[in-house]
VEXMARSE-386423 format. One record per residue (C-alpha): x, y, z; residue in three letters; residue number from 1. Coordinates in steps of 0.5 Angstrom, whole numbers, plus 500, padded with zeros to 3 digits. Example, Ala and Ser with C-alpha at 12.3 -4.5 7.8 and 13.67 -1.06 7.14 Angstrom:
! residues 2
PT / px / py / pz / resn / resi
PT / 525 / 491 / 516 / ALA / 1
PT / 527 / 498 / 514 / SER / 2
END
This chain:
! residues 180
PT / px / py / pz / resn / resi
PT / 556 / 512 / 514 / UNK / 1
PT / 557 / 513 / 522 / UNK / 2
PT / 550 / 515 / 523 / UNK / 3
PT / 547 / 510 / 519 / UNK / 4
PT / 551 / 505 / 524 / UNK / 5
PT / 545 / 505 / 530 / UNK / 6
PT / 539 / 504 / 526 / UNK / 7
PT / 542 / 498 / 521 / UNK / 8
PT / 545 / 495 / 528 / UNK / 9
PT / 539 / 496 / 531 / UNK / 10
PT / 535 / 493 / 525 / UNK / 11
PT / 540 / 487 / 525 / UNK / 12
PT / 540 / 486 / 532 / UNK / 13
PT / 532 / 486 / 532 / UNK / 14
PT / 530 / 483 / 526 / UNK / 15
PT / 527 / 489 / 524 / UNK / 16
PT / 525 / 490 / 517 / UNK / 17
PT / 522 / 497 / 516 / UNK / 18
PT / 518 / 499 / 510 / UNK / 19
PT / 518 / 505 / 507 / UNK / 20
PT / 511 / 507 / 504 / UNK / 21
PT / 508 / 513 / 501 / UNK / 22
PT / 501 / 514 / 501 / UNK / 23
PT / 497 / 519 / 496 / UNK / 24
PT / 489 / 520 / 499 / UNK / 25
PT / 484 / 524 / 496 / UNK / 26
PT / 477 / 524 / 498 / UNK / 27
PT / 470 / 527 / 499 / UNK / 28
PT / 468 / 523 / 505 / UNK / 29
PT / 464 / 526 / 511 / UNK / 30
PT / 468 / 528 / 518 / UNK / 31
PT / 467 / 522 / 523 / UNK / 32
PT / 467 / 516 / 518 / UNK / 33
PT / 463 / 511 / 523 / UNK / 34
PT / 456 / 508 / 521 / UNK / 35
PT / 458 / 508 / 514 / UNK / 36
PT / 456 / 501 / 511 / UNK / 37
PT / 459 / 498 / 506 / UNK / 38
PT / 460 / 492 / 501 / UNK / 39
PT / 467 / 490 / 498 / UNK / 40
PT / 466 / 488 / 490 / UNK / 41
PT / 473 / 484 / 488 / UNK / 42
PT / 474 / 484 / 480 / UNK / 43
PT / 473 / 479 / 476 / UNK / 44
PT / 480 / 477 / 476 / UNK / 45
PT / 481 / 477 / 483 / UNK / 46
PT / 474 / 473 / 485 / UNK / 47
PT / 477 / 467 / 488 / UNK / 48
PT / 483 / 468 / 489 / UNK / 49
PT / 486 / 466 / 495 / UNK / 50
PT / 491 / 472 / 496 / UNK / 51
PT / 486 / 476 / 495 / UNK / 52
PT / 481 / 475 / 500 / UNK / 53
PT / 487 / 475 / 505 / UNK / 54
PT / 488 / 483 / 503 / UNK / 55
PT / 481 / 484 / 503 / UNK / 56
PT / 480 / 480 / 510 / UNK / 57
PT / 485 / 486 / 513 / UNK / 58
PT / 483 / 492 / 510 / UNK / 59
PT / 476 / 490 / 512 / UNK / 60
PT / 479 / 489 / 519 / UNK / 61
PT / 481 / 497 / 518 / UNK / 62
PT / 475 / 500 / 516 / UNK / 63
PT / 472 / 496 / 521 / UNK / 64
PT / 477 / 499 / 526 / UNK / 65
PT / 475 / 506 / 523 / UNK / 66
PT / 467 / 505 / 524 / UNK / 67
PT / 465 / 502 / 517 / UNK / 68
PT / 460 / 497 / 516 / UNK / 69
PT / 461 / 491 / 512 / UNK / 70
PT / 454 / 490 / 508 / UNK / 71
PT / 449 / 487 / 502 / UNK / 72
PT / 451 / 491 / 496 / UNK / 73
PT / 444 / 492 / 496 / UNK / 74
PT / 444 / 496 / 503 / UNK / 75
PT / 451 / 498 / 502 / UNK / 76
PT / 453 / 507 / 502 / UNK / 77
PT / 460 / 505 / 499 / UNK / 78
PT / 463 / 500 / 494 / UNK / 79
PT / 469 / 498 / 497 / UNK / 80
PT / 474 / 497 / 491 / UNK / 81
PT / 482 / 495 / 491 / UNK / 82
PT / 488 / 492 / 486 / UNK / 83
PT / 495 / 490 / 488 / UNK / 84
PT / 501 / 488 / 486 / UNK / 85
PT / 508 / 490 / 482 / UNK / 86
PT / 511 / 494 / 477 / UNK / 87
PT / 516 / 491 / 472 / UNK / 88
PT / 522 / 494 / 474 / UNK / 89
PT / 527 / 499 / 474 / UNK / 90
PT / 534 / 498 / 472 / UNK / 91
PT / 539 / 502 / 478 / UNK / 92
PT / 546 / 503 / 479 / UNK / 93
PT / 549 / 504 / 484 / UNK / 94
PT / 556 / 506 / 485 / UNK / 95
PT / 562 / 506 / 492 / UNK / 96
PT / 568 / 510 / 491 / UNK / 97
PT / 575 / 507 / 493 / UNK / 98
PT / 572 / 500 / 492 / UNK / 99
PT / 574 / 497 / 485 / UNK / 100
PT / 571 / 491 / 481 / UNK / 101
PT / 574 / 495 / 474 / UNK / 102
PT / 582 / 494 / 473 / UNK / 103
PT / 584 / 502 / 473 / UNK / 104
PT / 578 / 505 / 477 / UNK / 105
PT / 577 / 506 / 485 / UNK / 106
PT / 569 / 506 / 482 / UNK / 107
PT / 566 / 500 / 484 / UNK / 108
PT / 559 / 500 / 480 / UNK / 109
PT / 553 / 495 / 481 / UNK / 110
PT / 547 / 495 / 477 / UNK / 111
PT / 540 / 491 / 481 / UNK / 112
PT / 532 / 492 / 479 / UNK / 113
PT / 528 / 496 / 483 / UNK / 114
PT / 520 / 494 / 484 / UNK / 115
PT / 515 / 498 / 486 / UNK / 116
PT / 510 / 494 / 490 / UNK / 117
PT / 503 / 498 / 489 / UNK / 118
PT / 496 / 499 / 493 / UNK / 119
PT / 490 / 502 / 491 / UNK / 120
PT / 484 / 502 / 494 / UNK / 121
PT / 477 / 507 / 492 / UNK / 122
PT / 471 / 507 / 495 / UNK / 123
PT / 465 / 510 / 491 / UNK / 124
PT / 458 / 511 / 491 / UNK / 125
PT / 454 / 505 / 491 / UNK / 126
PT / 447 / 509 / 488 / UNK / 127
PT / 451 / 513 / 484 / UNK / 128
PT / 455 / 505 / 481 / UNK / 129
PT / 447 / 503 / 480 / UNK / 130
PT / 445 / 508 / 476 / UNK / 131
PT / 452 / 507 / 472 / UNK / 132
PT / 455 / 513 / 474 / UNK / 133
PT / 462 / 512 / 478 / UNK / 134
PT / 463 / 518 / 484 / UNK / 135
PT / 469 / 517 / 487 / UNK / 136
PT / 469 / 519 / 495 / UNK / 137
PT / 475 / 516 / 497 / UNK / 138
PT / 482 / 514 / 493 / UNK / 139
PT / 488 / 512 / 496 / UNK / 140
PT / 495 / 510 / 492 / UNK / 141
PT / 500 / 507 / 496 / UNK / 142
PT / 507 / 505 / 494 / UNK / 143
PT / 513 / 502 / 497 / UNK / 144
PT / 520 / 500 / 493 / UNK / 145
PT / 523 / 494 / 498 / UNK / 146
PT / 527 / 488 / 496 / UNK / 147
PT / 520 / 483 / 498 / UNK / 148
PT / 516 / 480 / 495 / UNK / 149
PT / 508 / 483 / 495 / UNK / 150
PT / 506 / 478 / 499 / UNK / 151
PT / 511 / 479 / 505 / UNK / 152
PT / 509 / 487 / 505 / UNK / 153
PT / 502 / 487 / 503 / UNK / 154
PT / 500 / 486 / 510 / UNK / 155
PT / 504 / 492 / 512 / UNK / 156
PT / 503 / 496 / 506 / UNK / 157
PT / 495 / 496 / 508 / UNK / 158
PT / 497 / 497 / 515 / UNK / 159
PT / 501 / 504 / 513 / UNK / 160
PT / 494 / 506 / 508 / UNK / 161
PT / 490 / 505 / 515 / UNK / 162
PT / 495 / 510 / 519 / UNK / 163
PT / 491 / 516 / 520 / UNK / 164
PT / 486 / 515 / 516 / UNK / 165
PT / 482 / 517 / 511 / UNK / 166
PT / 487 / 522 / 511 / UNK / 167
PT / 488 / 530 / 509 / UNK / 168
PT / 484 / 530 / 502 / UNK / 169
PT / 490 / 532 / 497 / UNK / 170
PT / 496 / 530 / 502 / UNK / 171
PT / 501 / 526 / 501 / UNK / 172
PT / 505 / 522 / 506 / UNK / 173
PT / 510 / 517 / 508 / UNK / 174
PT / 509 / 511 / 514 / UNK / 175
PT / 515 / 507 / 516 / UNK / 176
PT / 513 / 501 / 519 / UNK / 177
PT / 516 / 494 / 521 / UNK / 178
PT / 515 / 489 / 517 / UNK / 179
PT / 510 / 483 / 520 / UNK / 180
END
């Protein structure tokens, strides 16, 4: 408990919430990603969404960052596809020695639902797409456990995605980052 003291004052002190994100990646893209062009297709229920179109703002603003050209559908290499949101939640319980609610017990026992915020985001081949074939080049799955609401860690999650990117094929990785 004493070497956690540092880092929660330091939180405390600074206002900063760290967020804790793991990233699963796999992928067929070439070395160096730039001048790949490429066109984001929103999912009927997402279209007009204005959450969404906040999410896609940022992730189009990484791929920029990284070389990719937003294009046409009809000129575009690869179809940016992407969903987001929350689990239903798990039960936890978590438990403090010496510290007592129950009559009797030194065992103080308390129980929180725990969700799991989720981004997943797939690149596929745009001519493959167009002859009703779907070849993936890129997925990336990222996940995240805060005590937030989607909307608060999003931004940051997107961030965390983007850090290294596209990443080694096959990897898994965490990325804690502060909370915007």
């Amino acid at each position: 408990m004493i070497r956690l003291l540092p880092g929660i004052l330091l939180a405390v002190l600074t206002g900063c919430i760290r967020l804790h994100s793991d990233i699963v990646v796999v992928h067929r893209l070439p070395g160096p990603t730039t001048h790949i062009r490429y066109a984001s297709m929103p999912f009927p229920e997402r279209q007009g969404s204005l959450e969404y179109r906040s999410y896609e703002r940022l992730i189009k603003n990484e791929l920029s960052k990284h070389g990719f050209i937003e294009s046409t559908v009809n000129d575009a290499d690869l179809l940016l596809f992407f969903m987001y949101g929350s689990d239903t939640g798990k039960e936890a319980v978590y438990s403090n020695y010496g510290r007592s609610y129950v009559p009797g017990s030194d065992v103080e026992i308390r129980y929180r639902t725990k969700f799991t915020r989720f981004l997943t985001m797939e690149l596929l081949d745009r001519s493959s797409f167009a002859q009703g074939r779907i070849q993936k080049v890129y997925e990336a799955n990222v996940f995240s456990t805060p005590n937030s609401q989607v909307a608060k860690v999003m931004p940051t999650m997107i961030k965390a995605l983007f850090e290294e990117f596209p990443g080694q094929s096959g990897s898994t990785r965490r990325v804690v980052l502060p909370v915007e």
